[in-house]
TORZA-710935 format. One record per residue (C-alpha): residue number from 0; residue in one letter; z, y, x. Coordinates in nm, 4 decimals. Example, Ala and Ser with C-alpha at 12.3 -4.5 7.8 and 13.67 -1.06 7.14 Angstrom:
2
REC   nr  rest        up     north      east
REC    0     A    0.7800   -0.4500    1.2300
REC    1     S    0.7140   -0.1060    1.3670
//
This chain:
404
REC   nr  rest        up     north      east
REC    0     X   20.3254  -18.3218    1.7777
REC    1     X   20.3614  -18.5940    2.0554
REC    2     X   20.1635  -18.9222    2.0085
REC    3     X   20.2901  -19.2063    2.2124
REC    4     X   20.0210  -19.5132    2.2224
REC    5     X   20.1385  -19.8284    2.3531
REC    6     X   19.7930  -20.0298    2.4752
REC    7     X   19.5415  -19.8924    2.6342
REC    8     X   19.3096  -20.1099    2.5472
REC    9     X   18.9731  -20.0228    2.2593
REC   10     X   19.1994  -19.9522    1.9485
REC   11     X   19.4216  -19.7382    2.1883
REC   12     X   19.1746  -19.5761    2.3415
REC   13     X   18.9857  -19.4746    2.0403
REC   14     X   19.3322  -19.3431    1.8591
REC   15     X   19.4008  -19.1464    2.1566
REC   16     X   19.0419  -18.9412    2.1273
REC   17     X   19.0665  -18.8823    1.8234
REC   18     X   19.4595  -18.7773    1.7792
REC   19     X   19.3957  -18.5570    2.0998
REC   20     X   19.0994  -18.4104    1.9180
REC   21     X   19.2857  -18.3081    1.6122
REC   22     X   19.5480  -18.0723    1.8452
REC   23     X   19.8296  -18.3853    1.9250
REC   24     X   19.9717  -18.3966    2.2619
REC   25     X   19.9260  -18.7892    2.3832
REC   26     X   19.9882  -19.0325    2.6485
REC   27     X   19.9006  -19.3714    2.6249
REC   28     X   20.1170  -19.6552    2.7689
REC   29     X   19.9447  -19.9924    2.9605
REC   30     X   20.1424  -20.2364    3.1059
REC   31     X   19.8297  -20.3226    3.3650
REC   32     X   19.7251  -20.0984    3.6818
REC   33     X   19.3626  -20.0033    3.4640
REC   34     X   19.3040  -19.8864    3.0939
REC   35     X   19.0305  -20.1167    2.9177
REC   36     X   19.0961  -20.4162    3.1167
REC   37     X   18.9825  -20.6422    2.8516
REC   38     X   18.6638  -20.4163    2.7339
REC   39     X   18.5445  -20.4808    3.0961
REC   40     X   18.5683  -20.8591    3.0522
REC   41     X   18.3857  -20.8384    2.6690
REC   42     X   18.0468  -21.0500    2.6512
REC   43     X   18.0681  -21.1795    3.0448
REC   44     X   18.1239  -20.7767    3.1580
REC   45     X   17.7904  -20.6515    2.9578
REC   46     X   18.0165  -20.5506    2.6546
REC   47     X   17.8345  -20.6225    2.3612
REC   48     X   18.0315  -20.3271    2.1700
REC   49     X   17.9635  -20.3144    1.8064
REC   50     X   17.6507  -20.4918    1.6149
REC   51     X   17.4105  -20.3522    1.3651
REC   52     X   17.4829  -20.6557    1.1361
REC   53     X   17.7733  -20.5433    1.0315
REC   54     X   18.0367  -20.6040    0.6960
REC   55     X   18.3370  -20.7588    0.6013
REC   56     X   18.1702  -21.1015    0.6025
REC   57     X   18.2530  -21.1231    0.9579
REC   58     X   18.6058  -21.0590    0.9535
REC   59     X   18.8730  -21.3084    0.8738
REC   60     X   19.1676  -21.1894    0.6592
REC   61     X   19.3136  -21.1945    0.3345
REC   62     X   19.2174  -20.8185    0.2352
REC   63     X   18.8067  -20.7872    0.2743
REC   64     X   18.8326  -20.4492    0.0990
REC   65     X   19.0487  -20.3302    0.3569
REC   66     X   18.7611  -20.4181    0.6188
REC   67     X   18.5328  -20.3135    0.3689
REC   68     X   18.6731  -19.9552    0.2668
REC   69     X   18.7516  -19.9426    0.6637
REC   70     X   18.4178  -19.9806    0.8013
REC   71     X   18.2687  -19.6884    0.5062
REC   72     X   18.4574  -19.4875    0.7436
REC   73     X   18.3704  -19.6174    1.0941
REC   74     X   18.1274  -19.8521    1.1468
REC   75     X   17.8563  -19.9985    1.3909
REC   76     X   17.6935  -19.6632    1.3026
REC   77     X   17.9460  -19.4383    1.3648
REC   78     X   18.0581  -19.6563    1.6709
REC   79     X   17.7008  -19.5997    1.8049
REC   80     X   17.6918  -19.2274    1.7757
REC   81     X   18.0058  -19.2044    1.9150
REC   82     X   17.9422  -19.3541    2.2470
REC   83     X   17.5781  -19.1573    2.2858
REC   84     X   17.7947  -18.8184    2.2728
REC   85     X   18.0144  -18.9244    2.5603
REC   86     X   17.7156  -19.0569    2.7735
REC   87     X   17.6678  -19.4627    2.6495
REC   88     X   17.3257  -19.5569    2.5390
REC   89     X   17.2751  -19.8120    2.3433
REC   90     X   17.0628  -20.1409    2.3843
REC   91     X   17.0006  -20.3748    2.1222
REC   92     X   16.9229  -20.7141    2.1331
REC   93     X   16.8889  -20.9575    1.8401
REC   94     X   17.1270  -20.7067    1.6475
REC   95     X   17.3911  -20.7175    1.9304
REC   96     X   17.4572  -20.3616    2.0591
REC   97     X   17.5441  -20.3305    2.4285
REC   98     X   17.5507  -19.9942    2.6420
REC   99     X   17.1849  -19.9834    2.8234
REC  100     X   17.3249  -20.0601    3.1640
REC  101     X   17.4579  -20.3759    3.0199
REC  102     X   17.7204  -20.3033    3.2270
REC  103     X   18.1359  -20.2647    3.0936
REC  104     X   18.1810  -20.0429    3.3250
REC  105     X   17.9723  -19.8230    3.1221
REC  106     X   18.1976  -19.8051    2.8586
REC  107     X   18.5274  -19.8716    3.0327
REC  108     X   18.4142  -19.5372    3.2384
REC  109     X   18.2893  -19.2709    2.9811
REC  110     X   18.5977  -19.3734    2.8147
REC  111     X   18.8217  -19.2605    3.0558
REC  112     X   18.6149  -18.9412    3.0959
REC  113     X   18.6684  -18.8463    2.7798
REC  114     X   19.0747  -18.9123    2.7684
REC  115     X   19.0238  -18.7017    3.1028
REC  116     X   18.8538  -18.4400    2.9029
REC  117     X   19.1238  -18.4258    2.6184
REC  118     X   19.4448  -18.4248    2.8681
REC  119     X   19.5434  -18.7296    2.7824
REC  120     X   19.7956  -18.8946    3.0212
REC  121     X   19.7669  -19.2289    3.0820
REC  122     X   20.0372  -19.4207    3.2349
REC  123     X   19.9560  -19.7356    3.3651
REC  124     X   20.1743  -20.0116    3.4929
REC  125     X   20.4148  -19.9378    3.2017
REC  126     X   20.5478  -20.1960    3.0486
REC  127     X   20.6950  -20.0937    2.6853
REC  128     X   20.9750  -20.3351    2.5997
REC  129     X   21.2386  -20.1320    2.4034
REC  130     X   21.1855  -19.9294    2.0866
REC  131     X   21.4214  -19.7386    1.9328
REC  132     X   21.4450  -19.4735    1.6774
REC  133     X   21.6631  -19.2027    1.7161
REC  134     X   21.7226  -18.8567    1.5015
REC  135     X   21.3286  -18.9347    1.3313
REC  136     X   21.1882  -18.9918    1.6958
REC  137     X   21.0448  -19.3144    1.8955
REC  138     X   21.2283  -19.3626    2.2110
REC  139     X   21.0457  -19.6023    2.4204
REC  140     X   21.2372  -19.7792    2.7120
REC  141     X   21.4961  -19.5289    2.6471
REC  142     X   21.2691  -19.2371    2.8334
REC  143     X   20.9362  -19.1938    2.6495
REC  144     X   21.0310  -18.9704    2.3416
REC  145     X   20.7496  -18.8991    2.0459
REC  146     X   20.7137  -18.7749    1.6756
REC  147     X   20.4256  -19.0417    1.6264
REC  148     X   20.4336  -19.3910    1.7438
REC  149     X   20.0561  -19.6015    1.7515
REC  150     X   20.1120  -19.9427    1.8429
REC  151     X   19.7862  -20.0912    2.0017
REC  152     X   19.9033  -20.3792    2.1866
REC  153     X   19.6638  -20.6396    2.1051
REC  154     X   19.7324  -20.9913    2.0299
REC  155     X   19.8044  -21.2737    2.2839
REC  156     X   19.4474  -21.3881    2.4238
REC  157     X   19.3596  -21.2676    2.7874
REC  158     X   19.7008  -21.2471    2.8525
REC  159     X   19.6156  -21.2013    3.2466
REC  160     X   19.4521  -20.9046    3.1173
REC  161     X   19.7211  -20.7577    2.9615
REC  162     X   19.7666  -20.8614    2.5728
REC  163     X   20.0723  -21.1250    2.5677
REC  164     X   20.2200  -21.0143    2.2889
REC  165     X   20.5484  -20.9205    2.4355
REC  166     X   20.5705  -20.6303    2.2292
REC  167     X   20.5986  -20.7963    1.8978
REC  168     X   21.0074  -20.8704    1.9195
REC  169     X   21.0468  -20.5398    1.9105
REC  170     X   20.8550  -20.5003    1.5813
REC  171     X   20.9837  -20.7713    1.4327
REC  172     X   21.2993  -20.5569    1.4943
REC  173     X   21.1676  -20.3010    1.2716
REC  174     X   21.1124  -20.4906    0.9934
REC  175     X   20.7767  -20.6364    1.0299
REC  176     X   20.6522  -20.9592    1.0039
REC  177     X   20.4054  -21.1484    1.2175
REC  178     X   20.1514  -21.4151    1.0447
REC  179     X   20.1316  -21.7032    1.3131
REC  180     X   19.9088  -21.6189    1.5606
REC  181     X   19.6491  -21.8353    1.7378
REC  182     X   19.3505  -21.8331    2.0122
REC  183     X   19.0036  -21.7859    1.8388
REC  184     X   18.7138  -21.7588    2.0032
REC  185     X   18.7841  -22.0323    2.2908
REC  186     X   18.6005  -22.3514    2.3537
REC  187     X   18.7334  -22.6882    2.2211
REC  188     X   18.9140  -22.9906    2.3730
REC  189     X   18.8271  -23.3099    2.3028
REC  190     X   18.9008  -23.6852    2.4804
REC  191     X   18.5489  -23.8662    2.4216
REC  192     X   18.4622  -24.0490    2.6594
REC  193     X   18.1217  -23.9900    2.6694
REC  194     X   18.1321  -23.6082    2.7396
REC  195     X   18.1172  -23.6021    3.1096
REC  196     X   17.8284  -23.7599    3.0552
REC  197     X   17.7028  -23.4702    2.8597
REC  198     X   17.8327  -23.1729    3.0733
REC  199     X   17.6003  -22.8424    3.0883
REC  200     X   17.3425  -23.0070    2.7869
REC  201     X   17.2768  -22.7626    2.5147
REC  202     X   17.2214  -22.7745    2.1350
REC  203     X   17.0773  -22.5739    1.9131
REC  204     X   17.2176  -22.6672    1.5875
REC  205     X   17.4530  -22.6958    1.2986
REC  206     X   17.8557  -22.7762    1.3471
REC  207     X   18.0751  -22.8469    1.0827
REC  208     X   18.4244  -22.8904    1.1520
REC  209     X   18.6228  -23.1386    0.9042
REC  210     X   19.0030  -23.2307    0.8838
REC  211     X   19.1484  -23.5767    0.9200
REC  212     X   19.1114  -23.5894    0.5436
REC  213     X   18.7377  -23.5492    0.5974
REC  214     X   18.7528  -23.2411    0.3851
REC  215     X   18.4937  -22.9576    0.5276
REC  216     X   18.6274  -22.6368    0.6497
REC  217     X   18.3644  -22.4119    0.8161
REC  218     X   17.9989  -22.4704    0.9463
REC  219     X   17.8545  -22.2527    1.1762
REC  220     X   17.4690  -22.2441    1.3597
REC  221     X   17.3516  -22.1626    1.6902
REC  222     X   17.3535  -22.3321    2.0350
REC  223     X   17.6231  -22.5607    2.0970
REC  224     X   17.6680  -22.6287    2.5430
REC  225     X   17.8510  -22.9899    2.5938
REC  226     X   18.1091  -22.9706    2.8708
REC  227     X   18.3349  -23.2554    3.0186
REC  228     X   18.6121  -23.1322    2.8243
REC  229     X   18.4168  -23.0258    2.5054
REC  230     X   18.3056  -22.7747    2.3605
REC  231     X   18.1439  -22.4137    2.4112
REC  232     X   17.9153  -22.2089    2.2534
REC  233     X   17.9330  -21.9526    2.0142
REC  234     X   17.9088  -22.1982    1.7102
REC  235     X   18.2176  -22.4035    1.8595
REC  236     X   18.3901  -22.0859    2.0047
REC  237     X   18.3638  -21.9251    1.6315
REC  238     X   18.5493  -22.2253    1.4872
REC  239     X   18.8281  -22.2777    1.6917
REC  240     X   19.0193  -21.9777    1.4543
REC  241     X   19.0621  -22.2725    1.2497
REC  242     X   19.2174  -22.5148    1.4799
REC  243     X   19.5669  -22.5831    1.4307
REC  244     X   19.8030  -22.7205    1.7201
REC  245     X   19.8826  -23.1135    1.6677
REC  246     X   19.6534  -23.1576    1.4507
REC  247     X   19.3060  -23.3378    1.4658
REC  248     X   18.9492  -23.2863    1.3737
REC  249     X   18.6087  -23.3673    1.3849
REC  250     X   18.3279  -23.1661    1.4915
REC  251     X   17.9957  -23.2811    1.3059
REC  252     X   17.6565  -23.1638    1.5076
REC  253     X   17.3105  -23.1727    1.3493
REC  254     X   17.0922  -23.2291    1.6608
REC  255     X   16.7810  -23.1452    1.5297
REC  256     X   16.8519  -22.9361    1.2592
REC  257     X   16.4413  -22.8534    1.1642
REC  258     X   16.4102  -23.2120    1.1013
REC  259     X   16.5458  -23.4448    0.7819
REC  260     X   16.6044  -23.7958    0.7881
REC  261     X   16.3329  -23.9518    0.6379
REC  262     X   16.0998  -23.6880    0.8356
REC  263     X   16.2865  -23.8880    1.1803
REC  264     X   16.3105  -24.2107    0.9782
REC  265     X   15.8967  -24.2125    0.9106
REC  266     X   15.8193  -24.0647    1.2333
REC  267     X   16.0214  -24.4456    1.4159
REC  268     X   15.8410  -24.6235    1.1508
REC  269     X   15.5137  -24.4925    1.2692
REC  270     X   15.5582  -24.5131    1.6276
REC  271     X   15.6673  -24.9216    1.5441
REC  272     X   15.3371  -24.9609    1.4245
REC  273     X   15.1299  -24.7255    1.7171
REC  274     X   15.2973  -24.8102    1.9948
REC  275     X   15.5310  -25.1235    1.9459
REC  276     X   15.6746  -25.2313    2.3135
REC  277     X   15.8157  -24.8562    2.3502
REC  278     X   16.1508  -24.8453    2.4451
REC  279     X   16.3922  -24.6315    2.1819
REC  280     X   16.5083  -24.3512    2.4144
REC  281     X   16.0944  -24.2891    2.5016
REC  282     X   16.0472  -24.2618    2.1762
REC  283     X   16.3534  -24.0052    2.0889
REC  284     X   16.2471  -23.7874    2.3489
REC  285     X   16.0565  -23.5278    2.1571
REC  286     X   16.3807  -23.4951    1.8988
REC  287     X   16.6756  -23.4732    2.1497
REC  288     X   16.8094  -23.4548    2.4799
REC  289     X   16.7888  -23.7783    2.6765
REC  290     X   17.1610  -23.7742    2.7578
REC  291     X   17.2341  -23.7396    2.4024
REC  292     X   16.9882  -24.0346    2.3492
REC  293     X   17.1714  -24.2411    2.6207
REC  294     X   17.5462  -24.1488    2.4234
REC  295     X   17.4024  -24.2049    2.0616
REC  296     X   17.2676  -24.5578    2.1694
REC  297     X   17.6101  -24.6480    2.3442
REC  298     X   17.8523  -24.5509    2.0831
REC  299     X   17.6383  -24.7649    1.8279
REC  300     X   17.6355  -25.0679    2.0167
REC  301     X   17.2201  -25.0919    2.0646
REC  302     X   17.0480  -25.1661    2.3558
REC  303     X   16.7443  -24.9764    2.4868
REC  304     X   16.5094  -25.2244    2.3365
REC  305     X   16.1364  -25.1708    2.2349
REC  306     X   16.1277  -25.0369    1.8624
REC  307     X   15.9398  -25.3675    1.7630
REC  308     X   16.2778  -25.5574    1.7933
REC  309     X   16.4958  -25.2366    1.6013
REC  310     X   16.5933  -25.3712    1.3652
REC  311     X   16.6281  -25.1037    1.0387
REC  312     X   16.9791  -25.1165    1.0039
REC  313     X   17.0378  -25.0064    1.3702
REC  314     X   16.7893  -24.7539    1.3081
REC  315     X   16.9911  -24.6118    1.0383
REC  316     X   17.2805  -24.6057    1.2898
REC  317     X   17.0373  -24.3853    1.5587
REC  318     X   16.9349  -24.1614    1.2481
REC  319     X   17.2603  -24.0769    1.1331
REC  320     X   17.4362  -24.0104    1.4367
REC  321     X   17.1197  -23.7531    1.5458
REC  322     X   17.1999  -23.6383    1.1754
REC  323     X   17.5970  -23.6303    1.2226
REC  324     X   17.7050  -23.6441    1.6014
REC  325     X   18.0599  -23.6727    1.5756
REC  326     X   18.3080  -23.5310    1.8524
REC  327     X   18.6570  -23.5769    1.7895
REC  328     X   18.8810  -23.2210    1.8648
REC  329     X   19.2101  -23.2423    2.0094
REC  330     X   19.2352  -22.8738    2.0425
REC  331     X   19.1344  -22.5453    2.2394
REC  332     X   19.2014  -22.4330    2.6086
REC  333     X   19.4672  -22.1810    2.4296
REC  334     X   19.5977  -21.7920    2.5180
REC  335     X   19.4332  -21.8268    2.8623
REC  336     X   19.0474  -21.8920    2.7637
REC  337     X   19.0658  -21.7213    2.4017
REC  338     X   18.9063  -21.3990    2.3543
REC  339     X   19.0920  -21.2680    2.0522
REC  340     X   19.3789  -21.3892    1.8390
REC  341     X   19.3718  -21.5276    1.4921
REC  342     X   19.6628  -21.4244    1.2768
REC  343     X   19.9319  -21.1157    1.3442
REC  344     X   20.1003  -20.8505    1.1085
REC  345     X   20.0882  -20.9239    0.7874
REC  346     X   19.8852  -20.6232    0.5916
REC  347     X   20.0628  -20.5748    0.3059
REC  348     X   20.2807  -20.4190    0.5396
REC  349     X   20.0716  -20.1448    0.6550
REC  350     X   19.9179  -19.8869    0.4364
REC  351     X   19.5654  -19.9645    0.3808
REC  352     X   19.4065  -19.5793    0.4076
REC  353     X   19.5429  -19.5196    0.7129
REC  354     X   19.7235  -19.7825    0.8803
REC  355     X   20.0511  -19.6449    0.8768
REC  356     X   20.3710  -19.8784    0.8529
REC  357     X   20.5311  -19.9608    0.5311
REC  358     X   20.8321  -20.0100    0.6933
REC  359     X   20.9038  -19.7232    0.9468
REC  360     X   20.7750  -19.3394    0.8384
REC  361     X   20.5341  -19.2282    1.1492
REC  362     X   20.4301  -19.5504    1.2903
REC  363     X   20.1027  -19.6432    1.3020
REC  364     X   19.9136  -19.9989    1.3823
REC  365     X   19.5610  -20.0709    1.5052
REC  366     X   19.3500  -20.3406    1.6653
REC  367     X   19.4110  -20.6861    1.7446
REC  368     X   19.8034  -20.7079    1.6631
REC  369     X   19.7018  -20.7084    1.3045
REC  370     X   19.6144  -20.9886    1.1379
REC  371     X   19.2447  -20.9092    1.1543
REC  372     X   19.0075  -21.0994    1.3484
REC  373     X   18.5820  -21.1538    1.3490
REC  374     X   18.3464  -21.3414    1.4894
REC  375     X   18.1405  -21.3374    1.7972
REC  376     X   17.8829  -21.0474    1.8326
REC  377     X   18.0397  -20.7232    1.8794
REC  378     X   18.3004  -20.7755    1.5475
REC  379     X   18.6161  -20.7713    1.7186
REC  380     X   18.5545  -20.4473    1.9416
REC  381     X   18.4204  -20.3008    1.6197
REC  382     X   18.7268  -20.3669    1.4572
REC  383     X   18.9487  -20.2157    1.7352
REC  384     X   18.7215  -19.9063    1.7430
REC  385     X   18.7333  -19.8528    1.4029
REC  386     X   19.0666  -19.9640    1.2682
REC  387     X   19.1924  -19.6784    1.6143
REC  388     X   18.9714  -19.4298    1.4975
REC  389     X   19.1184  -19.4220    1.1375
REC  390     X   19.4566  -19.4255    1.2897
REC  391     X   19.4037  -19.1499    1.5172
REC  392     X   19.2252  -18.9418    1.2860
REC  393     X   19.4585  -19.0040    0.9890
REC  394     X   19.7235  -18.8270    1.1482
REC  395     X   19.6149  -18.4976    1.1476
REC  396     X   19.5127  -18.5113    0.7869
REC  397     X   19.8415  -18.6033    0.6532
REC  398     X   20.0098  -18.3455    0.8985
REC  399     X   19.7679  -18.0913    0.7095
REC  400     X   19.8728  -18.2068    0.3854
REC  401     X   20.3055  -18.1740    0.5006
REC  402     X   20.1990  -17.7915    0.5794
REC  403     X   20.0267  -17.6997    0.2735
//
């Protein structure tokens, strides 16, 4: 049978292999002049690929078991194995797996050996804007004929890499239905004035990200980098799935996370006492960044003053702001920064063993276009990898089942 992949990007890729390897003559379709362009570009072009802490806990969805169930059958495991046999060795480091060269090209390479390897033909510079079905057949741009259809087209961040989501008009045009997608994993905007003052200083920490109703919605730990226009990081990157457009929040930042109130509260009190003409931001010094001192200081109206004239309640003010730094969030630097995209097909519209469409017999849907996403670490390639592997492999076993 003819497989006809639109993406070549990881999901593609992966479905291609493994179609290929079950007897299916394949091409793969990418709009860009290169396969993979957005594996080369995954964790600052080392490509951390999969990671060994790996569950549904780090996806985002409303169906865990499908990640769940999914991952039984192709996980950071499997993913591992699979790129030692075609020449990637693995490198770990703190549970992140990259290949050993930490290089993309690595990956981006020994894929394209292996599509090589399995005949696979690979046109690039291919836009797909036109599907049609004709007679139980995919026609694609009215040319590219096929019995099987994968669509792998990612979602709409890295769009200069090729993922734009151009291609979802025409699925929408088959009967499916997109949930609204979008950018995740992108730093955060906000208009403080202070934060130019805080450019390149980094945080390790806690964030917690609350609505305008001061209602929580996610926390997330790890170090938190201050720009002029707000806020990077894994920790801030990781929340921005949860930012909606025209809408306003506040980011919450423990600044010294290992240490409680009172612990900061008794530690002022004693330095009063020991050394009374120091000035507050000497005495802060061991706790936080100076800059930070310098913004917490200005935002509460307090002057630099030795801590024999603080008085307690202004104290209170310092603690709680080190406690709860607030930065206000106006939104995230969108399609252009993200690295994946929250929201996309809706699931219940794809058969959950093997990915297949609901709606149309012999189409198939992988990777980023569904509404699937994870967090930082090697989550979102592992979902690409696996969710193409069960696609590509799926197809063969229900063609064996049709002959017997």
């Amino acid at each position: 049978m003819i497989v006809n992949i639109v993406g070549g990007g990881a999901s593609g890729i992966i479905a291609a292999i493994n179609a290929a390897k079950n007897g299916h003559e394949v091409n793969i379709f990418e709009k860009m002049k290169n396969i993979g362009k957005k594996i080369l570009a995954t964790g600052n072009g080392k490509c951390n690929y999969t990671n060994k802490k790996m569950d549904e806990t780090f996806f985002y969805c409303k169906n865990k078991e499908l990640i769940k169930n999914s991952l039984q059958i192709f996980d950071d495991k499997s993913t591992i194995s699979f790129f030692k046999s075609i020449g990637v060795y693995p490198r770990e480091i703190d549970g992140r797996i990259y290949p050993i060269t930490e290089n993309s090209l690595s990956i981006v390479k020994s894929l394209e050996n292996e599509l090589n390897r399995l005949n696979i033909k690979i046109y690039t510079k291919t836009k797909i804007f036109k599907i049609d079905i004709l007679k139980n057949k995919f026609i694609l741009n009215d040319k590219y004929e096929s019995d099987i259809l994968i669509i792998a087209a990612g979602g709409k961040s890295y769009p200069a890499l090729g993922s734009d989501g151009s291609i979802n008009s025409e699925l929408i045009k088959l009967g499916h239905t997109f949930k609204t997608q979008r950018p995740a994993l992108v730093q955060l905007i906000s208009n403080d004035y202070f934060l130019p003052q805080l450019k390149g200083v980094r945080v390790k920490g806690n964030a917690s990200l609350f609505d305008h109703k001061n209602i929580k919605i996610i926390e997330k730990n790890g170090e938190i980098l201050f720009t002029d226009y707000g806020l990077s990081g894994i920790p801030s990157m990781q929340i921005s799935r949860f930012i909606k457009p025209e809408k306003n929040y506040i980011i919450k930042i423990d600044l010294a996370q290992n240490i409680d109130k009172d612990e900061i509260n008794n530690y002022l009190i004693n330095q009063t006492r020991l050394n009374p003409n120091l000035k507050i931001s000497d005495s802060l010094m061991g706790i936080i960044h100076f800059k930070l001192i310098n913004i917490i200081l200005q935002i509460n109206n307090i002057h630099n003053i030795p801590l024999n004239q603080l008085k307690r309640s202004d104290r209170n003010k310092i603690i709680n702001s080190i406690k709860n730094f607030n930065i206000n969030i106006n939104g995230t630097k969108g399609w252009k920064e993200s690295q994946v995209t929250t929201g996309g097909i809706n699931l219940n519209e794809i058969n959950e063993i093997n990915f297949e469409s609901k709606k149309i017999k012999n189409l198939y849907i992988c990777g980023e276009i569904l509404d699937i996403d994870g967090d930082c670490g090697g989550y979102n390639l592992q979902w690409a990898w696996t969710s193409g592997y069960i696609v590509g492999n799926n197809i063969m076993r229900r063609d064996k089942n049709d002959t017997n």
